[in-house]
N, C-alpha and C positions, 0 to 999 in steps of 0.2 A: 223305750221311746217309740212313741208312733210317729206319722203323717210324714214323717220327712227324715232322712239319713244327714248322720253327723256332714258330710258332704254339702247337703244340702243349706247347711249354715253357715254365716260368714262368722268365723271364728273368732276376729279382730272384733266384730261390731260389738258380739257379746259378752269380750272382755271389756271394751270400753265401757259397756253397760255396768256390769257387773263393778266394774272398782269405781265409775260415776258412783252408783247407789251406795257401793262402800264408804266412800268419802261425803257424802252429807250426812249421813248417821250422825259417826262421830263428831263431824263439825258444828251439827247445832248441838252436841252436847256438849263439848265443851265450850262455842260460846256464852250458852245460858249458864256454865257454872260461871264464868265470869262475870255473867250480866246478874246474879244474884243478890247483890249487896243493893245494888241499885233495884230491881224489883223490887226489894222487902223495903225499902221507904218508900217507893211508889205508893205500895198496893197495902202499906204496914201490914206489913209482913213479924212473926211471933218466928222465933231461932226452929222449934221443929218445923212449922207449916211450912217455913223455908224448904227445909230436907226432902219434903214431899214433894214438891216442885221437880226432883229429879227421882224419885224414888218411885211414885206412881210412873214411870215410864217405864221403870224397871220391871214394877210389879206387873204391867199388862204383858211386858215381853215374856215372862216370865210363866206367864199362866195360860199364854196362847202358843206358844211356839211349839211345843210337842203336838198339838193336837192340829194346827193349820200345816204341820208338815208333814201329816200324816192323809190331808183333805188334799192337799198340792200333787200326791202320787198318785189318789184317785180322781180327781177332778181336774189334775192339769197343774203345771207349776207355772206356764207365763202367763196362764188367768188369773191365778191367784197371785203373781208376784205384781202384773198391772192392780188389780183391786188393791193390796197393799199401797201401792206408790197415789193411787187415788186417794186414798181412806188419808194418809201421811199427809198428801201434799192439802188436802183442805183441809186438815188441822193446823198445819202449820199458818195457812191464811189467818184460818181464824183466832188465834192463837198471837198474831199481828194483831187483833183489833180485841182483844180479851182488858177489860177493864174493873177486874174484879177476882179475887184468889179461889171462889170457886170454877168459877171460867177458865181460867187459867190452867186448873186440874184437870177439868173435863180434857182442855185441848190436849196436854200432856199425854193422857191416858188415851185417847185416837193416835196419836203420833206414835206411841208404843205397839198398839194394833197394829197400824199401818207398816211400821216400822220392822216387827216381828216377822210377818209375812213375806215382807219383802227380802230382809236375809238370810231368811230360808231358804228361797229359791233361789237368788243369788249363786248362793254356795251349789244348789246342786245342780242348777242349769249351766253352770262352771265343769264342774264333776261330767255331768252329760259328755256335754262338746268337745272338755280335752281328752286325751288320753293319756294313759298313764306317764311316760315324760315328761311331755307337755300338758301338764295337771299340776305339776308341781310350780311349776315358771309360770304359770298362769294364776294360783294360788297368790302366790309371793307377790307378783303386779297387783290383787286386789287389795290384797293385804296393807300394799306403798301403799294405796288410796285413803285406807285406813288412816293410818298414821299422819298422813297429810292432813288429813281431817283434823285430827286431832292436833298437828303442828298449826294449823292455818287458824284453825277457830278460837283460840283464847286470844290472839292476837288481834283477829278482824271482829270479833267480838266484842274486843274492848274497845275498836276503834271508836264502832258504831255504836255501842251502848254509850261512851259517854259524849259523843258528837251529832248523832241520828237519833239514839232512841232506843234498847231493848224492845223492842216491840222488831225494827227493823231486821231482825234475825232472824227471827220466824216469817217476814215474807220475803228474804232473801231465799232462805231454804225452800220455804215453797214454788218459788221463781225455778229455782235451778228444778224441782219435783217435778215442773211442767215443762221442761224442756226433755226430762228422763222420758217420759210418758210421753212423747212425740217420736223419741228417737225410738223407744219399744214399737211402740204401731207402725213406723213407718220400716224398721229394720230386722224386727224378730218375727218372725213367722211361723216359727215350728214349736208345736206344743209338744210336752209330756205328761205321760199317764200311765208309768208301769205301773199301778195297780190299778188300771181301770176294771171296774165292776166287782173289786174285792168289798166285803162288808167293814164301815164304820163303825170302832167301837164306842159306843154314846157312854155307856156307861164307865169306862175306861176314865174318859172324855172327861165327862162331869165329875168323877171323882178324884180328878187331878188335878182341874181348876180349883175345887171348893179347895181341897186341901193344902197347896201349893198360897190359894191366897188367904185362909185364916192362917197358917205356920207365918207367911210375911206378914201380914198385919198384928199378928199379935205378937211375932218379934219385937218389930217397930212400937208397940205398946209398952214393952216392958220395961219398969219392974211395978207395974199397974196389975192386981188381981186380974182384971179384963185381958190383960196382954200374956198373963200364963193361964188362964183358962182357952184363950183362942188357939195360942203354942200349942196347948197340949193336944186341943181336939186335931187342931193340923199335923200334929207328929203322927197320930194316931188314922189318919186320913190317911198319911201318904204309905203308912203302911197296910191299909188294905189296899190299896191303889197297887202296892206291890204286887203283894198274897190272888191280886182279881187277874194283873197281865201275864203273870206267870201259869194261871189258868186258864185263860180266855184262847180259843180259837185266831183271834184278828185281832194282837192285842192295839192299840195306838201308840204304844211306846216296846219295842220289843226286848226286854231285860236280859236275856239270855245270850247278848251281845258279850255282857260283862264274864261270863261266863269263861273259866279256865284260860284269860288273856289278861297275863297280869299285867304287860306294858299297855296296855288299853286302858286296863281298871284303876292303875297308879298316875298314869301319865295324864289321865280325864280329871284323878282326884288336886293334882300338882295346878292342873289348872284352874279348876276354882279358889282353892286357895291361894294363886298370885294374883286371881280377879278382887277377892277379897281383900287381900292386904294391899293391894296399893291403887284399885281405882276412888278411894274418896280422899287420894294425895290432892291431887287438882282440887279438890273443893274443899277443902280444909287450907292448904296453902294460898286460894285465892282469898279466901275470906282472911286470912292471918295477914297475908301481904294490903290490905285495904281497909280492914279495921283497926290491926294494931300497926302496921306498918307507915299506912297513909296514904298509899299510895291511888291513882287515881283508875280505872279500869282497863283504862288501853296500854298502861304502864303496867299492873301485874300481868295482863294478856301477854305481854312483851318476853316477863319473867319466865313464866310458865311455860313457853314456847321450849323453851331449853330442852328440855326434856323427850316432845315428842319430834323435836325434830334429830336427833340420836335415837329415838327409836325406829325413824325412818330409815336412818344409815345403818344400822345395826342391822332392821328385819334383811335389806337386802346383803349384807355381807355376813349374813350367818350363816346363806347359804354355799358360799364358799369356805368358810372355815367346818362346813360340818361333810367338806371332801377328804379332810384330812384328820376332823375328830368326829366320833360317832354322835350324831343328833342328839341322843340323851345325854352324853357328856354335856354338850354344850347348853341344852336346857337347864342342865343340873347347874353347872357356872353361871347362867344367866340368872335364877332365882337365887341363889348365893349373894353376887354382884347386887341383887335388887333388895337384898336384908343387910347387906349395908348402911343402903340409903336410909331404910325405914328407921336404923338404929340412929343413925345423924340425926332425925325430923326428932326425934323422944324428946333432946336438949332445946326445941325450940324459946324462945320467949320475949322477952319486951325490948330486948339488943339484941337479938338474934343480928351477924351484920347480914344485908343482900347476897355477897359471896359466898359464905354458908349452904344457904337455902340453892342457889344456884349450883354448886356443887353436887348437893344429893341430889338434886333435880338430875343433871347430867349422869349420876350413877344412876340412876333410877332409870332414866331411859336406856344406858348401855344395857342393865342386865333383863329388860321389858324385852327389847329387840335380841339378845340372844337366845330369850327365852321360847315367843310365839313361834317361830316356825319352825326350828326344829321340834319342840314339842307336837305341833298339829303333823310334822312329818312321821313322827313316831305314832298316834292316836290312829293315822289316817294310813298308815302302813303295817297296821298291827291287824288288820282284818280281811278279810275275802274282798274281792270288786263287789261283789252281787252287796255287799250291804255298806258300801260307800257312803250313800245317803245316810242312813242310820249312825255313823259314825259320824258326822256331817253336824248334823243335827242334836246330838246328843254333845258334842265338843260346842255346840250353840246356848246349847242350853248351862252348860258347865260355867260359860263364861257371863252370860246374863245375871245367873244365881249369884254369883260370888259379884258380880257388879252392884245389885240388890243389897246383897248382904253385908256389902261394903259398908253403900248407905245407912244401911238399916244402925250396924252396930254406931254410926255416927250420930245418927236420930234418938238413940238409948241414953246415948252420952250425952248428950243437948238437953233430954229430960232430964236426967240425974244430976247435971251440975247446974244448968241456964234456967231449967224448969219452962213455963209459957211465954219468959220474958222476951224481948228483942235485946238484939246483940248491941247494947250500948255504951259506952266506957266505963258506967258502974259494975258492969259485967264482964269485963275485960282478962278479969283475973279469973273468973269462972270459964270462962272461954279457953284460955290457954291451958289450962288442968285439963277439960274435957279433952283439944286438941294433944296433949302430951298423952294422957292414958289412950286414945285411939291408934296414934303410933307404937305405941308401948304393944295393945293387943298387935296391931298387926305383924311388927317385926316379932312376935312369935308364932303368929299363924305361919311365916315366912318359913321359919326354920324347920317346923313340920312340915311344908313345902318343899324344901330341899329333901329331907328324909325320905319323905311318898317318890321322888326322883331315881334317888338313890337305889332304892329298893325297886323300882320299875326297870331300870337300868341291868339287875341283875339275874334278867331271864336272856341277856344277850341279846343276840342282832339277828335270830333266824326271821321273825316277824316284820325286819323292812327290806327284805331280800329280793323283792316283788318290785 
């Protein structure tokens, strides 16, 4: 850190910061998954183009967060975490006043920019200011922010989409974006720069974008010739992308982390695939609860809620159950508890009753919330201080991908069953098969999940001793 000692910072302001930007993230996500049924007869909307509505957000975070958090330690992380909340917050404006499904994308994809940037720094301008005790209890505070978001936005979501407008979401969120970007200027003042003057790796850089977003794009094509030709160039991308950092002087992603840490390496892998298997619940259950169910927006927002607000309770009392069981025990139970759920969602259908769905909801958030933070306490206690940030960022990018590829396998199954069509009662029956085999994948991704736990678990507890 330069210009100014941890001392020099008010330590409250840049947690309130830091779990503020937490909590609108996830809250316009999830209320645009709620506002989605309604958009796509706005805007007639087609069942995939739908899917990209959240997927193109995914994909920008996706393909900029390794390399903007590598510009953030050279160039400063609360310039670049200001330009993020900038770049965010006038997308979100525009984004309010977007009257057309290409527009709509554009705005998505700035808000993903903006959005990547911003919790980037977050996490490591967190990481900065506490210390190690007080790192973890400051984590866990960002994290409730989280989860709030996530509790609060399918609800107010639904309020507003079906009494305001969907459109009103996006300049709520902007609204609060400009209040964030008032409180930075007027209360953070100390920048960071430990690698000022190290060299950019461009090449690094650009062959991890390209690759990272022909692999997503031509996922989300498949099973189209076009979508295994772009897969494959992208498989093939992200392996010289390996073969190039593993030789590079300054690489922008440094691999060598994973390196002989097997609770690092298994405990990173546990985590994208819980990102996978259960973040396209929320938008598969919204759409089920409002196309086949009936219900009206602000009433699944209602539904939905269930869930993340036990993940809220959970994230904070895991960390008292994990004084008496070891953090990877309780990740391992928490992804367990969360393949549960996902085997309950397989049996969905045209009686499903509301009880049901409520149920796996509420296991779904129990084993969510035992899962995140002892997992990131393991990830984040599994390596040296000096490469904090890299551990940081690399557990960001974990949870992004598998958010992505949530979506993505969702957008596979919408072409292969629904095809171009809109989600309309003649398709009702094609819709619930695509939503059954999606959980079907997932509550097996889950169970691999547990196993990578499992086996991360069994190099013991020297690596969170620190």
């Amino acid at each position: 850190m330069t210009n100014q000692s941890n001392t020099a910072v008010n330590k409250n302001l840049v947690l309130v910061i830091a779990t503020t930007s937490a909590f609108i993230l996830p809250f316009l996500l999830a209320a645009v998954n709620v506002a989605l049924p309604t958009m796509a007869r706005e805007l007639n909307m087609e069942a995939v183009v739908m899917s990209w509505v959240s997927t193109s957000y995914f994909l920008t975070i996706a393909i900029i967060q390794v390399p903007f958090g590598r510009l953030s330690d050279i160039f400063g992380r609360r310039r670049l975490f200001i330009l993020g909340l900038v770049i965010s917050t006038v997308a979100c404006f525009l984004g309010g006043f977007a009257n057309s499904i290409p527009l709509l994308i554009i705005c998505r994809v700035f808000q993903g920019l903006g959005s990547g940037m911003t919790f980037n720094n977050s996490v490591a301008i967190l990481t900065s200011v506490f210390p190690g005790k007080e790192r973890a209890k400051a984590l866990g505070i960002s994290q409730a922010g989280t989860y709030l978001g996530l509790s609060l936005g399918p609800f107010i979501g639904g309020v507003m989409t079906e009494h305001v407008g969907w459109q009103s979401i996006f300049l709520l969120s902007g609204g609060l974006g400009v209040l964030l970007i008032i409180l930075v200027f007027l209360g953070l003042k100390t920048e960071w720069l430990e690698a000022k003057g190290e060299k950019f790796d461009v090449t690094g850089t650009v062959a991890y974008m390209i690759a990272i977003g022909l692999f997503m794009y031509g996922f989300s094509s498949l099973p189209t010739t076009l979508g295994f030709i772009l897969f494959g160039v992208g498989v093939a991308g992200m392996g010289f992308f390996v073969w190039y950092e593993l030789r590079t002087v300054s690489p922008v992603f440094d691999l060598t982390i994973f390196q002989n840490n097997r609770p690092f390496l298994f405990s990173n892998l546990a985590s994208i695939i819980i990102y996978i298997s259960t973040y396209a619940i929320t938008f598969l259950l919204s759409l089920h609860l409002q196309y086949i169910g009936g219900m009206t927006p602000d009433n699944a927002g209602i539904v939905l809620i269930a869930s993340s607000v036990l993940m809220t309770i959970f994230t904070l009392l895991s960390g008292y159950i994990c004084l008496k069981f070891t953090p990877r025990l309780v990740a391992t139970a928490g992804m367990g508890i969360t393949c549960v759920a996902l085997i309950m969602l397989i049996f969905l259908g045209n009686s499903t009753p509301l009880w049901y769905i409520i149920l796996a909801l509420s296991i779904y958030g129990i084993g969510i919330g035992l899962f995140v933070s002892p997992n990131t306490n393991v990830i984040m206690g599994s390596v040296e201080s000096k490469v904090l940030g890299v551990a940081s960022g690399t557990l960001g990018t974990m949870r992004t991908a598998g958010m992505m590829l949530s979506m993505g396998i969702v957008m596979i199954l919408f072409s292969v069953y629904i095809g171009d069509a809109a989600i309309t009662p003649a398709y009702y029956p094609q819709f619930l098969t695509s939503v059954k085999v999606g959980f079907a994948i997932f509550a097996a991704l889950g169970i691999i999940g547990v196993v990578a736990q499992m086996v991360a678990r069994r190099n013991g507890n020297k690596s969170l001793a620190r």
